[in-house]
VODREN-703274 format. One record per residue: residue in one letter; x, y, z of N, C-alpha, C in turn. Coordinates in steps of 0.001 Angstrom, whole numbers, plus 500000, padded with zeros to 6 digits. Example, Ala and Ser with C-alpha at 12.3 -4.5 7.8 and 13.67 -1.06 7.14 Angstrom:
% residues 2
<atom code="a" n_xx="513190" n_yy="494310" n_zz="507800" ca_xx="512300" ca_yy="495500" ca_zz="507800" c_xx="513200" c_yy="496700" c_zz="507800"/>
<atom code="s" n_xx="512850" n_yy="497750" n_zz="507080" ca_xx="513670" ca_yy="498940" ca_zz="507140" c_xx="512900" c_yy="500030" c_zz="507870"/>
END
This chain:
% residues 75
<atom code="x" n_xx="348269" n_yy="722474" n_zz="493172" ca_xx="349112" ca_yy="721828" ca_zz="494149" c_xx="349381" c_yy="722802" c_zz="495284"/>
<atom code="x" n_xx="349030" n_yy="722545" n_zz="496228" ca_xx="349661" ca_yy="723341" ca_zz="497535" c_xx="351121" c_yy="723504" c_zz="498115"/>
<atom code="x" n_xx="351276" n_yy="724112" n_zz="498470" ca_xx="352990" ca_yy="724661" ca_zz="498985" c_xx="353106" c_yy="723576" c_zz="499773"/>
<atom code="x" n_xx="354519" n_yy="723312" n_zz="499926" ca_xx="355338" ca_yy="721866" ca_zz="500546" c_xx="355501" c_yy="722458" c_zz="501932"/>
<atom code="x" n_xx="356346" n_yy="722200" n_zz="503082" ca_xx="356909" ca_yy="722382" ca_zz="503990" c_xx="357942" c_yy="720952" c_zz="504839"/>
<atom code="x" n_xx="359042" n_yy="721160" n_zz="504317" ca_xx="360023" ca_yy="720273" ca_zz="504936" c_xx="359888" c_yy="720175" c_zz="506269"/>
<atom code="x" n_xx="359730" n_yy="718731" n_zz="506933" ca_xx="359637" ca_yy="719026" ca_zz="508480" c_xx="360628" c_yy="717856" c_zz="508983"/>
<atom code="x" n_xx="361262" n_yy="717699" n_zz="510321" ca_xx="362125" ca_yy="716412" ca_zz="510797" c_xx="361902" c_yy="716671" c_zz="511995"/>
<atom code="x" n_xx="362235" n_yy="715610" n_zz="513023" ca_xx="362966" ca_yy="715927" ca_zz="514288" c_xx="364009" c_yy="715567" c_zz="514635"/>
<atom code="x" n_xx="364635" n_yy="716229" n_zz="515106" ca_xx="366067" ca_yy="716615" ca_zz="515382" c_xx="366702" c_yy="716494" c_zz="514390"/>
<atom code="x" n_xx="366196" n_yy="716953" n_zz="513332" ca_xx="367317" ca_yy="716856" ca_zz="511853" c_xx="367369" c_yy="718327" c_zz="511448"/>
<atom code="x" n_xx="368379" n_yy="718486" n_zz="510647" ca_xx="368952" ca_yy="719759" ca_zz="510200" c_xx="368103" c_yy="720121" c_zz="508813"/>
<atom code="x" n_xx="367122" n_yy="720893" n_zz="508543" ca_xx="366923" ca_yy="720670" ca_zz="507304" c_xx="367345" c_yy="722071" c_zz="506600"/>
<atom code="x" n_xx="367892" n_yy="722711" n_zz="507115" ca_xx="368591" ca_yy="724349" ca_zz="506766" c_xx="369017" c_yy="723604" c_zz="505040"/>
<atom code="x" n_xx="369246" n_yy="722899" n_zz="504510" ca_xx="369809" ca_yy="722375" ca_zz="503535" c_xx="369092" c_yy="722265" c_zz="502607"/>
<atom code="x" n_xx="367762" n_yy="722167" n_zz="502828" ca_xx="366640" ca_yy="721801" ca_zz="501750" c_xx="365833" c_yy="723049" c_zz="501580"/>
<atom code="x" n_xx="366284" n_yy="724445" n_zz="502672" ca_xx="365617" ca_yy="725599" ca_zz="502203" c_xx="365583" c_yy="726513" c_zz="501201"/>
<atom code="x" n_xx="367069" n_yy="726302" n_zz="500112" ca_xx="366974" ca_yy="726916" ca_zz="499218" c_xx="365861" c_yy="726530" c_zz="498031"/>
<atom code="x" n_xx="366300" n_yy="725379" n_zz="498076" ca_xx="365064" ca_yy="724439" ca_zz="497327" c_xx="363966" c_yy="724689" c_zz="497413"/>
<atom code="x" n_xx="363452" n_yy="724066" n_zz="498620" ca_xx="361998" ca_yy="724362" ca_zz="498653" c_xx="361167" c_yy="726009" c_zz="498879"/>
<atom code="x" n_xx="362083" n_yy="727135" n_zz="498822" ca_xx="361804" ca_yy="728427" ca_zz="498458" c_xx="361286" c_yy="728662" c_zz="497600"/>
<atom code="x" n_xx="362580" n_yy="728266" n_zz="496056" ca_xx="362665" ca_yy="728297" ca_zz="495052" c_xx="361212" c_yy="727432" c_zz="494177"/>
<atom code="x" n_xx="360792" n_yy="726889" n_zz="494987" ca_xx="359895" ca_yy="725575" ca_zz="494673" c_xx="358427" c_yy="726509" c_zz="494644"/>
<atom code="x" n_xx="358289" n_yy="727736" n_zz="495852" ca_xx="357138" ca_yy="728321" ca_zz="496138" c_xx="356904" c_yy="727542" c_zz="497381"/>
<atom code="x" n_xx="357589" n_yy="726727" n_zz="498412" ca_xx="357520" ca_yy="726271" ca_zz="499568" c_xx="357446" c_yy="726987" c_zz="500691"/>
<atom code="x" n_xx="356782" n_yy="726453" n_zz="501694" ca_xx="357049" ca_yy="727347" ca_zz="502918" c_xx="358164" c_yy="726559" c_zz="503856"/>
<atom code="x" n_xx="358878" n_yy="727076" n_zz="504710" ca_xx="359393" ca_yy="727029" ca_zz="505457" c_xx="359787" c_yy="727206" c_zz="507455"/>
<atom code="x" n_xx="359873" n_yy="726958" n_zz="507973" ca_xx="360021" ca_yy="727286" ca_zz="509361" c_xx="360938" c_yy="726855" c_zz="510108"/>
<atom code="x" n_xx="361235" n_yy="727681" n_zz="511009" ca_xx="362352" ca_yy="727404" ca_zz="512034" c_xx="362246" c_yy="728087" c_zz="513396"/>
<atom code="x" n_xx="363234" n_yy="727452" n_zz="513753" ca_xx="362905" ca_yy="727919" ca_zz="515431" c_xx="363807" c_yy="726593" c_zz="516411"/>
<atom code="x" n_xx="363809" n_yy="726809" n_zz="517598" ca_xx="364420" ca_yy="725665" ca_zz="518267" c_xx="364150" c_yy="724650" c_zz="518219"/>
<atom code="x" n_xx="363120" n_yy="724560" n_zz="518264" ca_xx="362177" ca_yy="722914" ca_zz="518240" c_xx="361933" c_yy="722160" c_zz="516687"/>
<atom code="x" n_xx="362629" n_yy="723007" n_zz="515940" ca_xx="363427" ca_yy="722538" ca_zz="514565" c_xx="364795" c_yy="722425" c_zz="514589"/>
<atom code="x" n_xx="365622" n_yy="722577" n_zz="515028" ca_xx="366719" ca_yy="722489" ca_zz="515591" c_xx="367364" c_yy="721122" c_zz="515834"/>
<atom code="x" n_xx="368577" n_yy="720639" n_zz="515275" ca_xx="369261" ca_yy="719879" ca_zz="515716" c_xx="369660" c_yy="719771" c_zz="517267"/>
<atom code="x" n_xx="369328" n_yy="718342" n_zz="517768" ca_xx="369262" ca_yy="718359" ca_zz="518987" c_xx="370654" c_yy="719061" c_zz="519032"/>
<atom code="x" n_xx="370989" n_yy="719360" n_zz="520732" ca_xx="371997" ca_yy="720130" ca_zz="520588" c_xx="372674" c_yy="721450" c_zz="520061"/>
<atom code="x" n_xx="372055" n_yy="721789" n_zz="519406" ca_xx="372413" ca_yy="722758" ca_zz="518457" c_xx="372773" c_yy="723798" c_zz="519491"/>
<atom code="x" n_xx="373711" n_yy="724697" n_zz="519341" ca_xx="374382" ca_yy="725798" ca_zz="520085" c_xx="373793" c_yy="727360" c_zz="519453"/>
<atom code="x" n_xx="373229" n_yy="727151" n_zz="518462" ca_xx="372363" ca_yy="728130" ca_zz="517697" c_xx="371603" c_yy="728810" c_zz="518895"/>
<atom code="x" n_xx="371170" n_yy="730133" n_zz="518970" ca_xx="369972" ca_yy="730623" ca_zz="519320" c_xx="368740" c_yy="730691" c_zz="518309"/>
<atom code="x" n_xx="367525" n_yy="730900" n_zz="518830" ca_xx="366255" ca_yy="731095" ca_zz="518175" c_xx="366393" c_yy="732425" c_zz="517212"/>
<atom code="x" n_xx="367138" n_yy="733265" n_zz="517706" ca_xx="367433" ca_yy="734457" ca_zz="516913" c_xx="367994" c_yy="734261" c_zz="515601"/>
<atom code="x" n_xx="369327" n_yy="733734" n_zz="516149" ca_xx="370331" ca_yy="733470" ca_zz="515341" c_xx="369919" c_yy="732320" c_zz="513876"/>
<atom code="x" n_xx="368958" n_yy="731324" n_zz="514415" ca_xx="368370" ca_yy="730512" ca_zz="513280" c_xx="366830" c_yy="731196" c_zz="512552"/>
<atom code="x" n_xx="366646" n_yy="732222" n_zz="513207" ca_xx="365417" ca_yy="733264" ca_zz="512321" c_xx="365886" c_yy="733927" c_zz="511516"/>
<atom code="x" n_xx="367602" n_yy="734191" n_zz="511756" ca_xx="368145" ca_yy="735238" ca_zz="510891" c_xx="368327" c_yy="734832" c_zz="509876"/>
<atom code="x" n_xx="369095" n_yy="733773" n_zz="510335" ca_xx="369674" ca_yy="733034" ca_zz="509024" c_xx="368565" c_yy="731929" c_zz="508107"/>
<atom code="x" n_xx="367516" n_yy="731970" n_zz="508135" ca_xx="365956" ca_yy="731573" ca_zz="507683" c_xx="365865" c_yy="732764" c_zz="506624"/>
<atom code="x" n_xx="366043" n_yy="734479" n_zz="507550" ca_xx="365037" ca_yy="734997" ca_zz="506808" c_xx="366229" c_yy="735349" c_zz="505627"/>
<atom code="x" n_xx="367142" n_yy="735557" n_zz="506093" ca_xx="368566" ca_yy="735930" ca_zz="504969" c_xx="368127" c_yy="734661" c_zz="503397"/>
<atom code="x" n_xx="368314" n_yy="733615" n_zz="503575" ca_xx="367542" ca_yy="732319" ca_zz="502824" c_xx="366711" c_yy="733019" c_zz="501934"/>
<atom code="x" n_xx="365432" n_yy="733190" n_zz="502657" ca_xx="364192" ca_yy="733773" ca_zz="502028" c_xx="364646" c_yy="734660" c_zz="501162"/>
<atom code="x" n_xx="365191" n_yy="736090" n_zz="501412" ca_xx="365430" ca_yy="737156" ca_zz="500815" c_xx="366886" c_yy="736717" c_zz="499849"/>
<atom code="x" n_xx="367845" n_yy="736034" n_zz="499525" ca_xx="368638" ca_yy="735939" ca_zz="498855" c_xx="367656" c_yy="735373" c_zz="497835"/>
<atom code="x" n_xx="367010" n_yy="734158" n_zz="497503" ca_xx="365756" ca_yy="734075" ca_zz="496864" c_xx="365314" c_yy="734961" c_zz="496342"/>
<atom code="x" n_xx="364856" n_yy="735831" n_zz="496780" ca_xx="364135" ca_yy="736915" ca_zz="496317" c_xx="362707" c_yy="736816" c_zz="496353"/>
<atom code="x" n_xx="362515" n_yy="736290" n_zz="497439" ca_xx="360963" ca_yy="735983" ca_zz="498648" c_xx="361036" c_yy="736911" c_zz="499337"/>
<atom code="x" n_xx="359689" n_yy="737378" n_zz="500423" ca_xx="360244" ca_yy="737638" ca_zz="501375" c_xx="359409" c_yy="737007" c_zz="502439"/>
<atom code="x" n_xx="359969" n_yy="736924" n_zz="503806" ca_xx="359300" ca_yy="736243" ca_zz="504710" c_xx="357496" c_yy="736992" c_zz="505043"/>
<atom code="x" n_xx="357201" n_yy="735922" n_zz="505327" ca_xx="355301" ca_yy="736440" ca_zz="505859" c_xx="355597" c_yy="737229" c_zz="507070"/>
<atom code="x" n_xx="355328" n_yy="738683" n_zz="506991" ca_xx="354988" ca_yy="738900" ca_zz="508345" c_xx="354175" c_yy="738042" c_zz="509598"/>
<atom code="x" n_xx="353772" n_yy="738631" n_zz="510485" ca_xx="352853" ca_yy="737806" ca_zz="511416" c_xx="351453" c_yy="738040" c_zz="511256"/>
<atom code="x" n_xx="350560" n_yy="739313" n_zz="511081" ca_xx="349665" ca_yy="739132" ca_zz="510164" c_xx="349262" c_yy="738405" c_zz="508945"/>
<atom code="x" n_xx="350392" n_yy="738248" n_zz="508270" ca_xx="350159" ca_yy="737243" ca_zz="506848" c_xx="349925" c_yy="735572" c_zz="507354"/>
<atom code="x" n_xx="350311" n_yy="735421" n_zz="508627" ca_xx="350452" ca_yy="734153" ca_zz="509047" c_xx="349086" c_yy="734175" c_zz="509251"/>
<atom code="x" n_xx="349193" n_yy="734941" n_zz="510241" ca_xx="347422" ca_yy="734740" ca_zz="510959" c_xx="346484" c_yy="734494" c_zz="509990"/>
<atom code="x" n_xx="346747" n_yy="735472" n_zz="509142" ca_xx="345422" ca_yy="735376" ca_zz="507555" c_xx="345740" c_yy="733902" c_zz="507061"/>
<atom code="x" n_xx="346884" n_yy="733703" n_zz="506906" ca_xx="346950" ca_yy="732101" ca_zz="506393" c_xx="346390" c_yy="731204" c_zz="506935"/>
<atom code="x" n_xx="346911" n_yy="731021" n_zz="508421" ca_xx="345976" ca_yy="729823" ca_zz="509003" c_xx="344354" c_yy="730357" c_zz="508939"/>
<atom code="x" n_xx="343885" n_yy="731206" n_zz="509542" ca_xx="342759" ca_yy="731469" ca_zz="509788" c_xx="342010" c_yy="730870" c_zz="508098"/>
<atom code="x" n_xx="342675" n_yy="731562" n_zz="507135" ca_xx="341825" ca_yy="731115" ca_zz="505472" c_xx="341611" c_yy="729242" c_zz="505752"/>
<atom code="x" n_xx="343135" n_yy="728620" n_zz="506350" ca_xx="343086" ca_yy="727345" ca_zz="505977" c_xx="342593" c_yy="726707" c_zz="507359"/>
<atom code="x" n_xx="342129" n_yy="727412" n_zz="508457" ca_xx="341029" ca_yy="726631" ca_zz="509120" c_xx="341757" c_yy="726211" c_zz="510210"/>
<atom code="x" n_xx="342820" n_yy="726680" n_zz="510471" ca_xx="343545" ca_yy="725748" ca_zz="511602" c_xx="343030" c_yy="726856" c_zz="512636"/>
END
């Protein structure tokens, strides 16, 4: 089975990240995940992403690990 990734628009899904961590899920964030409106910065919702990850006891993909990821899966 391949890793999940929760996605919406303009919905909050900060709620379903412990879960789907815990699950072996991937995750992402950024503004354009973001509740419309949201008063958050891009910073401020990376932090609190990667804090998520690491309370878990994950840790986030660097940006090399990304690259190797897509590149393996062809995108």
């Amino acid at each position: 089975m391949s890793a999940k990734t929760p996605s919406g628009v303009s919905a909050d899904l900060r709620p379903l990240f412990t879960d789907t961590i815990a699950r072996g899920g991937h995750i992402r964030i950024g503004l354009e995940d973001a509740p419309l409106g949201t008063t958050a910065s891009n910073l401020e919702l990376v932090e609190e992403a990667v804090r998520l990850v690491r309370d878990q006891g994950a840790a986030p993909a660097t940006p090399a690990e990304m690259r190797q990821a897509l590149a393996a899966a062809g995108s």
